[in-house]
C-alpha positions as MATLAB code, in Angstrom:
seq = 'XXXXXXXXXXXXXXXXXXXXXXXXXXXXXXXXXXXXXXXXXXXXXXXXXXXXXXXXXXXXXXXXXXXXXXXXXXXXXXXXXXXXXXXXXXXXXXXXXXXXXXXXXXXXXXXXXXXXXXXXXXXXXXXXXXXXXXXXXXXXXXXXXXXXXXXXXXXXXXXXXXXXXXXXXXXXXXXXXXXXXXXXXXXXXXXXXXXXXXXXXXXXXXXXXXXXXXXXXXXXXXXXXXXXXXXXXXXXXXXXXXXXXXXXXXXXXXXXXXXXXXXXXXXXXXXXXXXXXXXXXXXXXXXXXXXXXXXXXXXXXXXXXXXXXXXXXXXXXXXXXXXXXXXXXXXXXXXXXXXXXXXXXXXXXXXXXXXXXXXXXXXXXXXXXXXXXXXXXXXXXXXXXXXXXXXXXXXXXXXXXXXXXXXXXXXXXXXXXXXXXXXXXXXXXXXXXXXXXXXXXXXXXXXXXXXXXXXXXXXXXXXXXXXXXXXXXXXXXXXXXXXXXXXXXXXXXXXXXXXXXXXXXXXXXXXXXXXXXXXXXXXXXXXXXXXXXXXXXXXXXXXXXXXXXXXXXXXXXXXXXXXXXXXXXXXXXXXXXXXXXXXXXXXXXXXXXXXXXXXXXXXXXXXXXXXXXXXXXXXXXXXXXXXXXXXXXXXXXXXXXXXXXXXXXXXXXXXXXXXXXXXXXXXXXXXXXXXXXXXXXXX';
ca = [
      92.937   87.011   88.699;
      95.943   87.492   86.571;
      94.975   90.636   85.373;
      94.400   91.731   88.671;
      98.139   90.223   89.801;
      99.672   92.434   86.981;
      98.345   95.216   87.967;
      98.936   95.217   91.796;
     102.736   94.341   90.796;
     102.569   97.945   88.068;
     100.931   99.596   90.764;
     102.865   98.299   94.071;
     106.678   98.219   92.664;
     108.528  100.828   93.438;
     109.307  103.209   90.652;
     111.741  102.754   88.392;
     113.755  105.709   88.931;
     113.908  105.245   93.043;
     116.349  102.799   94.306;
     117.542  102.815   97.313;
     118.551  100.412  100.449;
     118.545   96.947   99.369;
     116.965   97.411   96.045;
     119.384   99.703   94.884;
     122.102   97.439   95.849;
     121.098   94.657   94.518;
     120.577   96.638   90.969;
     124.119   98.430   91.688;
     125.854   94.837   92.710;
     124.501   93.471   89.712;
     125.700   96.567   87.290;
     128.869   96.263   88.711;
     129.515   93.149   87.641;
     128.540   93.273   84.290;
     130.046   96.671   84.155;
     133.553   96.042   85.585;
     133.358   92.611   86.759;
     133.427   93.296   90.037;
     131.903   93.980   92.875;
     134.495   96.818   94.666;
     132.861  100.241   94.273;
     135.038  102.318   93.189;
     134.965  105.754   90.771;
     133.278  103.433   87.993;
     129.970  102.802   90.541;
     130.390  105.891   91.979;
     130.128  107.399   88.501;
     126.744  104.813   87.405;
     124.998  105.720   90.591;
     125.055  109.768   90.500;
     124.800  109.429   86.714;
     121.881  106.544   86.368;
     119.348  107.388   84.037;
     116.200  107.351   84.539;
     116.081  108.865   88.421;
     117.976  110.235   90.962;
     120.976  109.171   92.622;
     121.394  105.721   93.298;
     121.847  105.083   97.625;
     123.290  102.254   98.230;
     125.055   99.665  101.269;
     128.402   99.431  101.510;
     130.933   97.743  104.257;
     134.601   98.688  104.723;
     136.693   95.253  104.686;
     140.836   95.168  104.909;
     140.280   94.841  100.940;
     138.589   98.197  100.741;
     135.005   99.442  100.465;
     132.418   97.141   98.769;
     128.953   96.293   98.789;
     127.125   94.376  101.526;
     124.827   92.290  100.352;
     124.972   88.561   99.507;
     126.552   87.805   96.459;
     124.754   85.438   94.785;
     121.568   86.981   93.658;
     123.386   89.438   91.377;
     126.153   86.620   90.250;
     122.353   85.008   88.945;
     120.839   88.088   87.724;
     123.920   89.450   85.858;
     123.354   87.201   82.449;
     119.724   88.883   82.141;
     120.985   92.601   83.358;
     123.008   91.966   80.255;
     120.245   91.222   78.214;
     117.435   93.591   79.725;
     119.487   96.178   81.749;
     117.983   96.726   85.195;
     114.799   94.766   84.487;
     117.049   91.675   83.637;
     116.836   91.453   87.617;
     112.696   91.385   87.220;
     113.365   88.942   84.193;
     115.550   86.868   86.855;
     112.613   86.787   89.741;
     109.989   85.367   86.915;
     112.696   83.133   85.600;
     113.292   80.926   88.826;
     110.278   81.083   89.886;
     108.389   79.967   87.289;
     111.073   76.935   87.241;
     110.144   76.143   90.952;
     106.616   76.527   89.974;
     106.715   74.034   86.613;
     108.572   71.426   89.778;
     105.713   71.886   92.150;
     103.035   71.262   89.698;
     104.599   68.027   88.752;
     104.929   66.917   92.406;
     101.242   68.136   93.003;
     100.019   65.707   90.230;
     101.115   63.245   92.027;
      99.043   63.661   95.441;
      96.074   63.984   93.990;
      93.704   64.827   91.426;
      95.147   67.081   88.549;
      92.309   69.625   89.475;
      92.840   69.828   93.121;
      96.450   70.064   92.432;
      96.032   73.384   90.168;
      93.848   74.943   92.971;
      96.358   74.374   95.404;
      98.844   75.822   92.813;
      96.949   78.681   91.942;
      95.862   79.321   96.010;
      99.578   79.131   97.254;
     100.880   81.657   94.521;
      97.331   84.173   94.470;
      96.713   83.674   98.006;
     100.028   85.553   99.526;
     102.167   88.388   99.115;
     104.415   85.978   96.418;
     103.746   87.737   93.501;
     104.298   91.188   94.431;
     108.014   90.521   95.049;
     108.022   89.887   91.702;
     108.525   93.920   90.785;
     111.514   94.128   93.413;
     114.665   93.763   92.074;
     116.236   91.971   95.059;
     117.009   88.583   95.957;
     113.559   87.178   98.694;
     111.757   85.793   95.583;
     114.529   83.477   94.108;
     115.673   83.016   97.709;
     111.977   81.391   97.685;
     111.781   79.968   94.434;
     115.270   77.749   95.276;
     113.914   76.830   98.555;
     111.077   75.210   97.354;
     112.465   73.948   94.302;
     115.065   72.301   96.265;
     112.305   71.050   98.936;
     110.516   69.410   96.279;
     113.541   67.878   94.607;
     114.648   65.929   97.832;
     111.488   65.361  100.055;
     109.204   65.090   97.143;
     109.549   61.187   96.405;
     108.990   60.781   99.902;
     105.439   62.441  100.293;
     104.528   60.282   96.919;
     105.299   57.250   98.843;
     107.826   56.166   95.948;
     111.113   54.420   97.355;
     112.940   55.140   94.428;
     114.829   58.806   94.471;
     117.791   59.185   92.735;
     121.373   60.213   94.132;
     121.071   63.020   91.647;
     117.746   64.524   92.467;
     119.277   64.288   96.275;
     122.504   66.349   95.430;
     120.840   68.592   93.321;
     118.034   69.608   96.369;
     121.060   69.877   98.513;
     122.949   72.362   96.324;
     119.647   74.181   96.263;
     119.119   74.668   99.438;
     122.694   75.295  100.074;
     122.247   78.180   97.959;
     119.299   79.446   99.604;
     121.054   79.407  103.241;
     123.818   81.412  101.335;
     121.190   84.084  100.607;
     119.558   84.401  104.343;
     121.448   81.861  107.236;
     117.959   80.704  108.947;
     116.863   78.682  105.805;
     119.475   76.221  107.969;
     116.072   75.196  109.809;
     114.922   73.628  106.525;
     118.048   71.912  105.709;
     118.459   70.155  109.003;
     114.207   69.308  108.986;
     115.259   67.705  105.111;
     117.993   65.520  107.012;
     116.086   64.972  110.071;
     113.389   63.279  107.518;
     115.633   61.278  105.400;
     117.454   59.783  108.198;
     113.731   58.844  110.130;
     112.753   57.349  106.411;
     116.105   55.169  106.781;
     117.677   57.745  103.991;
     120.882   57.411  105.632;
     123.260   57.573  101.936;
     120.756   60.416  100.568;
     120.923   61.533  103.699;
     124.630   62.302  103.675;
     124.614   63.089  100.033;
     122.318   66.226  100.305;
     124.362   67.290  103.713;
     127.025   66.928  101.687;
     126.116   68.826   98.716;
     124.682   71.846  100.951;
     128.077   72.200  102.746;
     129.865   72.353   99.823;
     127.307   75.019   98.010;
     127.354   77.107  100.918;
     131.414   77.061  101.408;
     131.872   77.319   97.388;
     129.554   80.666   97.748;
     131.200   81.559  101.060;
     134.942   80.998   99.287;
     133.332   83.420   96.160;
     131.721   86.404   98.573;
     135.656   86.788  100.445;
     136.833   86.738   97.237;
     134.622   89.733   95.588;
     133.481   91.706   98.736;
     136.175   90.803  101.339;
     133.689   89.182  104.112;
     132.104   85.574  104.098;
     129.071   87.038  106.185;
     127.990   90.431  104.566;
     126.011   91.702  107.509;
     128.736   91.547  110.083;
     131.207   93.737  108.298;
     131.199   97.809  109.089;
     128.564   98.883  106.914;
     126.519  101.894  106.062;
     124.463  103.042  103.520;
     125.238  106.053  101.070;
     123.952  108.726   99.049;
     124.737  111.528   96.833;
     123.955  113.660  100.149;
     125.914  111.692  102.598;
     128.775  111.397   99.528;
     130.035  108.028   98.401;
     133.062  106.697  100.223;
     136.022  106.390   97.119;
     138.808  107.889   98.293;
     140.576  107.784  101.916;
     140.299  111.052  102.918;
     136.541  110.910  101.420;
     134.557  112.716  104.395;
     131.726  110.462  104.278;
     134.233  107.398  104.832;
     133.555  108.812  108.555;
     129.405  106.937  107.913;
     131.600  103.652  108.837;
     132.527  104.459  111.865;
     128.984  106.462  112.876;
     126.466  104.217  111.554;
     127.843  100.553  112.214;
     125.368   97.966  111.373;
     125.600   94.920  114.087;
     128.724   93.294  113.976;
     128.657   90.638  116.475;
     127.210   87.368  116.133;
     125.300   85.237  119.119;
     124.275   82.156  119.607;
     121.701   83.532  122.383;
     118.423   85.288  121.813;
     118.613   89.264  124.037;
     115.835   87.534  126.282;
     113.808   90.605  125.507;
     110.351   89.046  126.110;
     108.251   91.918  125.466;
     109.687   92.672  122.620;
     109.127   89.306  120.884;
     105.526   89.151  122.211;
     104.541   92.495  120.552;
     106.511   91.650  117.147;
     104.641   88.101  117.284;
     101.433   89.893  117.411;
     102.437   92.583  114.726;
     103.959   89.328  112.873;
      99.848   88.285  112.491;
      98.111   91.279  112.266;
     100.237   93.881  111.458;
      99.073   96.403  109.232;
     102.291   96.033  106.866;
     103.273   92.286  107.931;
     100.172   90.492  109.384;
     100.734   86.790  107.921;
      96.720   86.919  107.830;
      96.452   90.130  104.887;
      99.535   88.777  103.413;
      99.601   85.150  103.432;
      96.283   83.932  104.494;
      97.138   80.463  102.363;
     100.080   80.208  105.196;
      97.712   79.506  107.855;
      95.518   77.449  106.084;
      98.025   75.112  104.891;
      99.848   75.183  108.566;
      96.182   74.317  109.928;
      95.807   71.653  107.380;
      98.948   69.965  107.549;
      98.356   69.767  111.825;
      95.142   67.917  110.785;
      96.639   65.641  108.410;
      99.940   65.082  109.739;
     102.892   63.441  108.637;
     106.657   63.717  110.388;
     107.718   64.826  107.202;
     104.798   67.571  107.236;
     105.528   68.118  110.721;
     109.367   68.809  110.586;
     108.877   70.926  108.041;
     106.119   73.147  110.002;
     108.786   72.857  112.878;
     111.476   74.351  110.532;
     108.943   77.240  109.641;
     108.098   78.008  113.371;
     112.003   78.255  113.963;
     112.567   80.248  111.157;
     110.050   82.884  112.287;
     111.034   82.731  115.737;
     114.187   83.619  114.767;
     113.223   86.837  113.513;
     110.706   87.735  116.726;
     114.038   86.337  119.198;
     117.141   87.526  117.696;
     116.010   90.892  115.914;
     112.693   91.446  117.059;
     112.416   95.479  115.884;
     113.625   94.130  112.363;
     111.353   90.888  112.454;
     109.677   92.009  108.791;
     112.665   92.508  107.046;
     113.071   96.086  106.220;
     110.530   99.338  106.238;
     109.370   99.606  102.912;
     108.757   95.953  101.775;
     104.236   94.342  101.100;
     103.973   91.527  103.832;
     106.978   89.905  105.515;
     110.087   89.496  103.195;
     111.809   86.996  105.903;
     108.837   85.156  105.694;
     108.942   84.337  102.209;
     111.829   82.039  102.742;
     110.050   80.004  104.969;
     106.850   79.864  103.218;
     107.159   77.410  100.275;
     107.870   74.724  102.908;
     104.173   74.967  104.000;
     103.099   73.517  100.627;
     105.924   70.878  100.573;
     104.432   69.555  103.622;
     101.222   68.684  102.400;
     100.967   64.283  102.122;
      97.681   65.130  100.749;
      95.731   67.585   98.794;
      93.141   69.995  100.785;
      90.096   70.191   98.671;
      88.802   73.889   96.942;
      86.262   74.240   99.804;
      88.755   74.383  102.300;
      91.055   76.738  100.565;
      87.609   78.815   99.838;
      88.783   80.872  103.352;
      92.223   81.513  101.797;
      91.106   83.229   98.847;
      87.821   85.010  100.506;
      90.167   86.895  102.895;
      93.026   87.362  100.108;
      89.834   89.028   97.592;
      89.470   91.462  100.707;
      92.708   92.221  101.140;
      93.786   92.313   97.098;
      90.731   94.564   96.315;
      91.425   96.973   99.336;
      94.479   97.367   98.170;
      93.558   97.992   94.721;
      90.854  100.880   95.531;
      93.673  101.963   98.038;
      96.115  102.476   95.392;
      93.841  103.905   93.225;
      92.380  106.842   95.912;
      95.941  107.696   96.979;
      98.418  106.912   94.161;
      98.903  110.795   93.521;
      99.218  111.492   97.154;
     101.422  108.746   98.020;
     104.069  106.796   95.340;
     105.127  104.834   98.423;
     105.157  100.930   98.194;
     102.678  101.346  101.293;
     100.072  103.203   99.170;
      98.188  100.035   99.279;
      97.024  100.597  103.527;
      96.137  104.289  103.197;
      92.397  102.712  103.263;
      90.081  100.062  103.253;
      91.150   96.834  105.754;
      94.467   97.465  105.894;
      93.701  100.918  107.801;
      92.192   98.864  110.128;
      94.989   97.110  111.815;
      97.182   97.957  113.643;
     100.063  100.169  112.794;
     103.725   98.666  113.244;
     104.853  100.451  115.793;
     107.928   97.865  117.473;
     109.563   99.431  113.833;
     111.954  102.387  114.767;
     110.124  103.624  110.617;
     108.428  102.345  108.104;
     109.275  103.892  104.307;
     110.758  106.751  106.342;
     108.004  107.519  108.645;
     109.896  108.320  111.868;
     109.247  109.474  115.877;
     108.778  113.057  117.012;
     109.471  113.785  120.520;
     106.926  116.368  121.179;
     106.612  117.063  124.745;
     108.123  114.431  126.097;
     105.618  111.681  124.110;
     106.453  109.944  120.949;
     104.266  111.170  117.817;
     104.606  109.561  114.747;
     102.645  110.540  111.581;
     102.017  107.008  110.052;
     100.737  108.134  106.274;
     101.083  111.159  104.143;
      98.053  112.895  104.546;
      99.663  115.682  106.906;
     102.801  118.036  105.978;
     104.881  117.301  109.150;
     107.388  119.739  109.627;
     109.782  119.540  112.691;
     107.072  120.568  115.636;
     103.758  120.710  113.913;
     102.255  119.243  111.091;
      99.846  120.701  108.797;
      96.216  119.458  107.447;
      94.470  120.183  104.073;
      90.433  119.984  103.857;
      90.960  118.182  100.596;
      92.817  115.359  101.991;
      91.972  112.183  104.052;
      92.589  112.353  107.596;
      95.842  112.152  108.415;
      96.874  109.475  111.519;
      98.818  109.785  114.241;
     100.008  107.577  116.528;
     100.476  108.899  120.206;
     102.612  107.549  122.829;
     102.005  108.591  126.029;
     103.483  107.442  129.378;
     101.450  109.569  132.065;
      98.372  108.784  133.676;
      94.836  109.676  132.160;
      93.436  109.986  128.887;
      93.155  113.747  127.922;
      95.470  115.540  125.767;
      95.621  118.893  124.118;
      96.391  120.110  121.007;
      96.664  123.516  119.251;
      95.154  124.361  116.082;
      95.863  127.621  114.334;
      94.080  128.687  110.684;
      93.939  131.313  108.413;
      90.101  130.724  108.460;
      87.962  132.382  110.962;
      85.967  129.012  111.421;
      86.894  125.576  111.240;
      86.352  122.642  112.634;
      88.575  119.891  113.910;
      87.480  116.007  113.198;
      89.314  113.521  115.788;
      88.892  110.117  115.199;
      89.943  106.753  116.845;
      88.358  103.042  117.839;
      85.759  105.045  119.970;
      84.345  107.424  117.804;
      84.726  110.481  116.307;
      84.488  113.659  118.063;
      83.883  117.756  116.361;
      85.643  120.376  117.716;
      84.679  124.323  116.333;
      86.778  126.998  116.222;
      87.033  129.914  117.364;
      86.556  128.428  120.672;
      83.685  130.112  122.831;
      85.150  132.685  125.828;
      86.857  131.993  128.008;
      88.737  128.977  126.606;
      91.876  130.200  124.483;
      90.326  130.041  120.867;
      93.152  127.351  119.475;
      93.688  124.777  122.753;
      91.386  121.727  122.102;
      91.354  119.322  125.136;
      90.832  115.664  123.066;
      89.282  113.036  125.286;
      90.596  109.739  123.307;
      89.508  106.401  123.539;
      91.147  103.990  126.180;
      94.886  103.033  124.956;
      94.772   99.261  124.156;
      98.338   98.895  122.976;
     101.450   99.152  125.424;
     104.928   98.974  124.669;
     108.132  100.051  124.846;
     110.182  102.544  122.325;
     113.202  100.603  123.079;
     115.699  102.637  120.531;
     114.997  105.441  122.610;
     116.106  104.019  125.521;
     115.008  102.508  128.484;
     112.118  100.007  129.092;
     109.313  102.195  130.181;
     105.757  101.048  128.964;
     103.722  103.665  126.651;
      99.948  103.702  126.272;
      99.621  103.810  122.520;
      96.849  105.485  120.947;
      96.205  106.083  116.684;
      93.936  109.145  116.136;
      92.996  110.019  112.702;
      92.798  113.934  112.413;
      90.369  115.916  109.508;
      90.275  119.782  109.461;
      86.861  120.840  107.766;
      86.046  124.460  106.359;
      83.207  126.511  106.933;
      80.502  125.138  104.307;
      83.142  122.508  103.406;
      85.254  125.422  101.640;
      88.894  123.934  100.979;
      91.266  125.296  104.278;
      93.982  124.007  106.203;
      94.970  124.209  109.994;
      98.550  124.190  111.630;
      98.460  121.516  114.606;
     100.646  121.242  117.214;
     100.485  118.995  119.562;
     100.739  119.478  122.890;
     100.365  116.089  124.985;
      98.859  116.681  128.867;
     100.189  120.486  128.671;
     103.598  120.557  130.612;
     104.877  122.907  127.701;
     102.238  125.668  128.835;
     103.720  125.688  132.601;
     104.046  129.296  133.848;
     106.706  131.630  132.927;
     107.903  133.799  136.020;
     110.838  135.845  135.796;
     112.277  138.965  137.074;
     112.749  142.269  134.923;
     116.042  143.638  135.584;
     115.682  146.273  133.257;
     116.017  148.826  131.761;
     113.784  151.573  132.889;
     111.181  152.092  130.631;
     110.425  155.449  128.765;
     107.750  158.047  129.921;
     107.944  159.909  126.988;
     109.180  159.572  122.977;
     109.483  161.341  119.996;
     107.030  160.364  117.268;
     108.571  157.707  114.535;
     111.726  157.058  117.009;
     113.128  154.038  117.347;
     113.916  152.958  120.904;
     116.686  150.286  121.580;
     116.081  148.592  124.685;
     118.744  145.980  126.262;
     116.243  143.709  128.723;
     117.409  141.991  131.492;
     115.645  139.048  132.857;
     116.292  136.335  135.370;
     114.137  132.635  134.653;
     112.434  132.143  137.906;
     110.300  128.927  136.008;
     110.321  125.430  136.041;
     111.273  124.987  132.453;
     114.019  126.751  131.012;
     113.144  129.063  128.290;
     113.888  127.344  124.705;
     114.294  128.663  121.407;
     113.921  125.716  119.184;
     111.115  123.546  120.632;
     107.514  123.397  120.033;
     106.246  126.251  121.772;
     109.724  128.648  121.232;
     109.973  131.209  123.788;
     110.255  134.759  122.408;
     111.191  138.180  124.057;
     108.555  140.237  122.190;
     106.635  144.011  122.775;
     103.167  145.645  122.329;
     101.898  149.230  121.801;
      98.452  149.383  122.864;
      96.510  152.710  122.218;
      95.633  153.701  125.643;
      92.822  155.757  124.345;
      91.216  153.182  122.313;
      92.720  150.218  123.632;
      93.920  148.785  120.281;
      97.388  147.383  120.057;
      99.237  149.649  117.244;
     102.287  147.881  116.842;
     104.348  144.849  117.689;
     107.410  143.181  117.276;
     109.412  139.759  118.927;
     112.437  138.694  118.528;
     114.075  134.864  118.606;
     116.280  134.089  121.690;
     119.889  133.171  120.993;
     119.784  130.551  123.355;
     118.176  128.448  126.001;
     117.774  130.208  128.903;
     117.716  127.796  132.072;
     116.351  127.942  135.501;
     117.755  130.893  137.145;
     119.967  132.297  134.367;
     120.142  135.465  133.004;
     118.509  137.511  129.517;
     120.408  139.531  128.212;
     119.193  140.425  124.600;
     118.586  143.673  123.025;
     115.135  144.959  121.912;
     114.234  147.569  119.179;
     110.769  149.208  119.799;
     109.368  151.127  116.682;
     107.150  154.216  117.766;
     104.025  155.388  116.403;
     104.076  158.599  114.365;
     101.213  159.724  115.522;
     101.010  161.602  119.449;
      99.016  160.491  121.923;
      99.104  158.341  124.969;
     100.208  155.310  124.550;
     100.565  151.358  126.836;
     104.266  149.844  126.402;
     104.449  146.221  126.848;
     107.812  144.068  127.611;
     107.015  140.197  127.204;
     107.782  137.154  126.893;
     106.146  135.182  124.271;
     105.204  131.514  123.920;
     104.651  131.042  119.926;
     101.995  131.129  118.467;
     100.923  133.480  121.394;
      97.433  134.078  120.293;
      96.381  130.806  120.097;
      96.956  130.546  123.498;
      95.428  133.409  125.216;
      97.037  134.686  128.526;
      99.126  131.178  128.582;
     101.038  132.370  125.501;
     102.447  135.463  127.019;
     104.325  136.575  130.578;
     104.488  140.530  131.103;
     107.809  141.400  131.864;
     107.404  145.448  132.100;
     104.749  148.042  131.199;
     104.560  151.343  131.344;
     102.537  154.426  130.077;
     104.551  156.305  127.303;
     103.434  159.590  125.900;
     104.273  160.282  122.351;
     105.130  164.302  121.662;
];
């Protein structure tokens, strides 16, 4: 099992050479201070982070304070971490995670002993730290794992004596929890659940001296780190100051007249503080359900010992057991109230982050040890989800370096796909005709209106949001190949779709009959509280006798992109007759009598485009289009000019004015509106 641990934390870190969002500052906070004991950035950071070796550019969060531009994050992870970055560079900060945890680890054991057999106590050891996403965290050089580590140390200083039954506990032991925990809250404010359950239990055990001892010594941590973070970034609470994050793209903010200083102002982060949840009650109720099952947060994948201890401590409860599950319910709830799109803690993180501050209190709570057949269910369901993450890894590593490499198959693939997150690891929303379209792995090449499948890859998935009645939806799939064939998949089966399509259906435009939509939500960062019907299809393109190919797919929801085009051709009169070779400049005229105005950069862009058919043979000779230079709306006027390129050859010839509806072919007569035509002789 170790083995296995050490390699899911080699394969599942992020590489070395990418940091970025809280990772990278973390690793820059900490270089700063060892560098230039500080934690401003100015020229020197701005220098390490374009400049780090090995990797790109470093992109990192700042905030703009009175006192100038600094980092945003909480200071006391890389105050802990900058003795080892001394020592081991930017895997001191790994060196740091094993450090304190191991510490908290060598306390638990100790307390474990005591409630039981030495045996049972290693299983429950071993089940707590195998059995979740703990371990992983490990590889990330930020500060959730010694949030974690402190928290449960500090649990197990203070509230351990009193789940042993022993009266005895010294003053010392009580501070010493306190300051703890105190630092703990300093890293993420909701850990303040667990310091007033530790209270609530010491005064109900008649703890009232320990009881004010370890308030105490948490107010004056907290305020002593408080007093420190004004001191070196300007702001007691990070994550209410102007903040932004920065690249060697978006420019690093240094200088006053520094363009990119402008991010501040742009891309605030949330600045006011409430004491009130938004009342958003939807929103809460589909992050709760993500917050189980969720494909990149589901407590059951992740932390399947979580449940199992929260179920055993309900059976075999104590008040101190039970104020600590309280503090753990209120700690989570927090996350599904107050930030409810955020409620995981980032987009590119294995299980829930916030969680993992809350966690170690589940093993605190225990009064008495459960036995290795009832944490048998923990570790069956953590062996599915470790080795289906291995073999995911494995299949996809050189497709996808992501830290979500480990869902591209197996049981993760399975559940259900985030969507209340605005992006996970940079996935984002497409607004293609009106629905939401998100491509939620790397299996297709998305480009800005189509995306693009390879026969040698695994199906790519996309999730569909769709807000109109019925089920059907079309989508249109162009090839270099002849014959393909189109594999879509979802929870009701897969159905084949061959190409070229028989007569008289246009030979790209598949009409896709999906599976009922079982998830509804809102996309509440786009505005508005409208319900969508949800839908994930998984889409393969297959070559004739499995040869490799690819498709182009564009998707096209219920078809309100392919409404008629009617307009009215104000000219110019059309040619009769033209020398061979010539080249005939045309300036057309046309009014938009359709719905929809006629766009240039969507994903069907209109075109003004010609033909030259042979009239004798009826084979089009030559052809040409040309981009529109802007959206033409309902009842406004064309006015672009058109250069026709005649045949060298005489004979009679078919002139064709049109508008085209890219890729025109693909869609048969609903890719193109005649606008003139006229027979044209050729001396």
């Amino acid at each position: 099992m170790a083995t296995v641990i050490l390699v899911w934390i080699t394969l599942m870190s992020p590489s070395a050479a990418k940091l970025w969002g809280d990772e990278g500052t973390y690793v820059a906070m900490t270089a700063s201070l060892v560098r230039d004991h500080d934690l401003a950035f100015d020229e020197p950071d701005r220098a390490w982070a374009t400049t780090r070796v090995p990797g790109p550019p470093v992109t990192v969060i700042l905030q703009q304070t009175d006192g100038g531009i600094f980092y945003s994050k909480p200071i006391l992870y890389p105050l802990l971490a900058a003795p080892f970055y001394w020592f081991f560079g930017e895997w001191g900060l790994v060196a740091t995670n094993l450090f304190f945890l191991g510490l908290a680890l060598a306390l638990t054991w100790r307390h474990l002993r005591r409630l039981g057999h030495a045996t049972d106590a290693l299983w429950v050891l071993a089940t707590f730290v195998f059995c979740s996403a703990l371990l992983p965290y490990v590889g990330w050089k930020m500060s959730d794992l010694v949030q974690a580590a402190v928290t449960l140390a500090g649990l197990v200083v203070v509230l351990g004596p009193i789940q042993q039954r022993k009266v005895l506990q010294s003053d010392s032991a009580t501070v010493l929890g306190g300051v703890l925990l105190g630092m703990a809250v300093s890293m993420r404010y909701p850990t303040a659940a667990l310091v007033a359950a530790v209270i609530a239990a010491l005064l109900l055990h008649r703890k009232l001296r320990k009881a004010a001892l370890f308030a105490v010594a948490v107010a004056v941590t907290f305020l002593a780190i408080n007093r420190a973070s004004e001191r070196l970034i300007g702001a007691s609470n990070p994550y209410k100051a102007v903040r932004s994050s920065f690249n060697e793209q978006t420019g690093y903010p240094i200088e006053e007249d520094d363009p990119s200083i402008q991010r501040f102002s742009v891309a605030p982060a949330t600045q006011s503080a409430t004491w009130t949840p938004p009342h958003e009650t939807r929103r809460s109720a589909y992050s709760a359900f993500y917050f189980l099952v969720g494909r990149h947060t589901g407590l059951i994948a992740y932390f399947p010992i979580a449940l199992v201890l929260a179920v055993y401590c309900l059976r075999r409860s104590s008040r101190v057991g039970l104020m600590l599950l309280g503090a753990v319910a209120i700690m989570s709830g927090f996350y599904l109230l107050w930030m409810p799109e955020n409620y995981f803690g980032g987009s590119t993180f294995i299980g829930n982050r916030y969680f993992l501050g809350a966690f170690p209190a589940l093993l605190v709570a225990l009064r008495r040890l459960p036995s290795p057949r009832f944490l048998a269910i923990a570790w069956i369901v953590a062996a599915v989800s470790w080795t289906s993450a291995l073999v995911s890894v494995a299949t996809t590593r050189d497709i996808d370096d992501s830290s979500q490499s480990h869902t591209r198959a197996g049981v993760f693939r399975l559940l259900p796909f985030e969507s209340t997150a605005q992006k996970i690891d940079g996935l984002e929303d497409r607004f293609w005709d009106q629905d939401f379209v998100r491509s939620v792995d790397p299996f297709a090449k998305v480009a800005r209106w189509s995306l693009r499948l390879d026969s040698d890859q695994p199906a790519a998935e996309l999730m569909i949001a769709t807000d109109w009645p019925g089920d059907s939806m079309l989508f249109l799939v162009s090839s270099p190949d002849p014959s393909i064939r189109l594999e879509v998949s979802d929870w009701g089966g897969t159905h084949e779709y061959s190409f070229p399509r028989p007569s008289p259906e246009p030979p790209g435009l598949v009409e896709v009959e999906p599976a009922p939509a079982w998830r509804k939500h809102s996309f509440w960062w786009k505005g508005g509280d409208k319900p969508y019907s949800v839908r994930t299809l998984r889409l393969r393109i297959v070559g004739a006798d499995d040869k490799p190919t690819s498709a182009i797919v564009r998707y096209l929801g219920r078809g309100r992109v392919l409404a008629p085009l009617a307009a009215d051709f104000l000219g110019p009169d059309l040619p009769s007759e033209v020398e061979p070779g010539a080249t005939l400049s045309l300036q057309v005229r046309a009014r938009n009598r359709g719905r929809r105005p006629w766009d240039f950069d969507t994903l069907l862009p209109i075109q003004l485009g010609y033909r030259i058919v042979d009239s004798e043979a009826g084979k089009m000779v030559d052809h040409g289009r040309k981009k529109l230079p802007f959206k033409i709306r309902r009842e406004e006027l064309l006015d672009l000019g058109l250069d026709v390129e005649w045949p060298t050859e005489s004979g009679d010839y078919e002139l064709i004015v049109e508008l085209l509806r890219g890729p025109a072919a693909r869609l048969g007569e609903a890719g193109r509106h005649t606008l003139a035509r006229a027979k044209v002789r050729v001396r």
